[in-house]
MARVEXTOR-294292 format. One record per residue: residue number from 1; x, y, z of N, C-alpha, C in turn; residue in three letters. Coordinates in pm, whole numbers. Atoms other than C-alpha are relative to their C-alpha. Layout:
N
+-----+--------+--------+--------+--------+--------+--------+--------+--------+--------+------+
|  nr |    n_x |    n_y |    n_z |   ca_x |   ca_y |   ca_z |    c_x |    c_y |    c_z | rest |
+-----+--------+--------+--------+--------+--------+--------+--------+--------+--------+------+
| NUM |      X |      Y |      Z |      X |      Y |      Z |      X |      Y |      Z |  ALA |
...
+-----+--------+--------+--------+--------+--------+--------+--------+--------+--------+------+
REM end
This chain:
57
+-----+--------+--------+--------+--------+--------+--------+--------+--------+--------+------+
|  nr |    n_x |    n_y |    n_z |   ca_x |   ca_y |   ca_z |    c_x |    c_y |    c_z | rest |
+-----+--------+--------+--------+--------+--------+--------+--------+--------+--------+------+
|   1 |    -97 |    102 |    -36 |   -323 |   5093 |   4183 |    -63 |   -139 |      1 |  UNK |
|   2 |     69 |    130 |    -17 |   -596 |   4799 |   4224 |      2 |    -63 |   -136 |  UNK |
|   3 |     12 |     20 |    113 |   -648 |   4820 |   3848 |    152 |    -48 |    -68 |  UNK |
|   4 |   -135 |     34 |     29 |   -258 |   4777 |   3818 |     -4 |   -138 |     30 |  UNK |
|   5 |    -47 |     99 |    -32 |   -229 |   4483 |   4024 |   -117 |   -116 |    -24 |  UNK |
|   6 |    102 |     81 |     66 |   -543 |   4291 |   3843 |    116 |      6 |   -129 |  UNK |
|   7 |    -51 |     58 |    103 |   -372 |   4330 |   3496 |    158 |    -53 |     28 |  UNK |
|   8 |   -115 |     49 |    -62 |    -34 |   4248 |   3625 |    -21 |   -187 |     51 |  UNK |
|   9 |     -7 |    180 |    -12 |   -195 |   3933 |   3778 |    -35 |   -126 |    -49 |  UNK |
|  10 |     15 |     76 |     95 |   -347 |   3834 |   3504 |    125 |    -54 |    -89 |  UNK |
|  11 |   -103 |     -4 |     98 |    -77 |   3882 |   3304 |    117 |   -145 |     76 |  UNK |
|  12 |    -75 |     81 |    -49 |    177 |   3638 |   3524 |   -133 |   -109 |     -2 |  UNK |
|  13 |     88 |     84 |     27 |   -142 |   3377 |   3536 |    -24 |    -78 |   -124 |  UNK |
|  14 |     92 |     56 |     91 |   -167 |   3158 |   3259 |   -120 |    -54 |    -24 |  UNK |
|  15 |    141 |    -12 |     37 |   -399 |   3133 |   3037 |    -53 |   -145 |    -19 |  UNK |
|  16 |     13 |    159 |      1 |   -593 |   2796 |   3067 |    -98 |    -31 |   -140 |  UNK |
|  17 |     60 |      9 |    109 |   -811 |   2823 |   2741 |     68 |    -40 |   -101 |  UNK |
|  18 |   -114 |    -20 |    114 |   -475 |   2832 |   2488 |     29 |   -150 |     35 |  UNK |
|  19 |    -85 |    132 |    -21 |   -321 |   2540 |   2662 |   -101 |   -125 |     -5 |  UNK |
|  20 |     87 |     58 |     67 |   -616 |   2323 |   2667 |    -40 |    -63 |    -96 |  UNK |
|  21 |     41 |     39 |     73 |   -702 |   2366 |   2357 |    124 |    -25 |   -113 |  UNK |
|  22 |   -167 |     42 |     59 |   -335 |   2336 |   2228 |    -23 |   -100 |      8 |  UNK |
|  23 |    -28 |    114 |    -17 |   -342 |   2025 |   2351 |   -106 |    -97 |    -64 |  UNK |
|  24 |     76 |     79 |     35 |   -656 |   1912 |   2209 |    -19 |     -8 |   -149 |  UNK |
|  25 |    -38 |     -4 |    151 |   -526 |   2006 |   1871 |    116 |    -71 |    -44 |  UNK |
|  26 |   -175 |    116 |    -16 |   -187 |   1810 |   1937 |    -43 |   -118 |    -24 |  UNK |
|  27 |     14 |    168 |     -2 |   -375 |   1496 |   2002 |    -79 |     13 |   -134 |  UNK |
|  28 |     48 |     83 |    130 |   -618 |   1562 |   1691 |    103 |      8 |   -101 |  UNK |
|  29 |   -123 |      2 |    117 |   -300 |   1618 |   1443 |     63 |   -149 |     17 |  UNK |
|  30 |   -101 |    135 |    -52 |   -142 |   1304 |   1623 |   -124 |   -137 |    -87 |  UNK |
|  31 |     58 |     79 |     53 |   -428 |   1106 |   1553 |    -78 |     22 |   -175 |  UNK |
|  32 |      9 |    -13 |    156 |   -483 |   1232 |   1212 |    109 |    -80 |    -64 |  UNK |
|  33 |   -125 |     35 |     83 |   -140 |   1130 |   1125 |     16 |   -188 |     46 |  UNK |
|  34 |     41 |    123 |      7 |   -228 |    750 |   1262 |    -96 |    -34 |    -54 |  UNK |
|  35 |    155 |     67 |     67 |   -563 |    719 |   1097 |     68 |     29 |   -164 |  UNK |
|  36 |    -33 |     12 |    113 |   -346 |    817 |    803 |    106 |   -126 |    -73 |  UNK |
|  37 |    -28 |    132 |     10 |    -66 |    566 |    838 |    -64 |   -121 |     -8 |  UNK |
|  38 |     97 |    105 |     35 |   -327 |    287 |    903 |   -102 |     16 |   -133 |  UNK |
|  39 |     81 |     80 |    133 |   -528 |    357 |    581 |    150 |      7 |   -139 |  UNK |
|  40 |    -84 |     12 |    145 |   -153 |    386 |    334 |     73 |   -189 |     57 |  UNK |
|  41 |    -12 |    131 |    -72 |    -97 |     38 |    571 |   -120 |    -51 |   -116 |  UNK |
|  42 |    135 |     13 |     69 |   -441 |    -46 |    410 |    -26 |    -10 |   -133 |  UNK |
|  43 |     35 |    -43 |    149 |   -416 |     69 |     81 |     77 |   -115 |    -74 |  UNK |
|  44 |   -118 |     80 |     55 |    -59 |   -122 |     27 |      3 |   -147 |     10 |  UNK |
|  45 |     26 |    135 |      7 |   -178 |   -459 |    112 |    -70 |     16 |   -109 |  UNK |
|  46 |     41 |    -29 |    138 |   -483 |   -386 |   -163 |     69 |    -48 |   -138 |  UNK |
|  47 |    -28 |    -33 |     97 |   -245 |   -258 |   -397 |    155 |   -142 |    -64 |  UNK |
|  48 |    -91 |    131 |    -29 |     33 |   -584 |   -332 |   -108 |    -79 |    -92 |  UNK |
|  49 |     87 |    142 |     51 |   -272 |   -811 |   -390 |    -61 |     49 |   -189 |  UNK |
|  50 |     78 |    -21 |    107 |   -397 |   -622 |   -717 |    124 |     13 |    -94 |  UNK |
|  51 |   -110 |     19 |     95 |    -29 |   -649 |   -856 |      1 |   -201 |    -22 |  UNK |
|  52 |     -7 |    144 |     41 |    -42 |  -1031 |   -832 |   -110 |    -24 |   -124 |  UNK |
|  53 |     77 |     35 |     99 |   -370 |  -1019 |  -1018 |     51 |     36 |   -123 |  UNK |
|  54 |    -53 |    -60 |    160 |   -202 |   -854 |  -1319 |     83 |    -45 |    -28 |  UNK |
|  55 |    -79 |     77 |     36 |     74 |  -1047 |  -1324 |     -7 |    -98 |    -60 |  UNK |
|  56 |     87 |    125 |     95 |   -149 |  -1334 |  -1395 |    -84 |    -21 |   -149 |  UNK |
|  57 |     70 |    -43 |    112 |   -288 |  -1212 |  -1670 |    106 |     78 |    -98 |  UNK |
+-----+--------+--------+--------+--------+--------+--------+--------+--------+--------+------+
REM end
């Protein structure tokens, strides 16, 4: 019966390892997807300024 009410109380206990590291995969996707906006931000000024040059020519 002891052995019952150990997996039982695990079982209602979440698990703090999952959530954690959920979360520390949330924020790196989040900030993947800003370090990506800021370099097509980046790129499109560039690619603005390297259309004027060709125009000139």
């Amino acid at each position: 019966m002891d052995n019952l009410n150990r997996v039982v109380g695990s079982i209602s206990q979440p698990a703090k390892g999952k959530s954690a590291s959920s979360k520390k995969m949330k924020w790196r996707e989040i900030e993947q997807i800003r370090d990506k906006f800021q370099l097509e931000k980046e790129l499109k000024i560039y690619e603005d300024s390297l259309e004027y040059m060709l125009e000139d020519f």
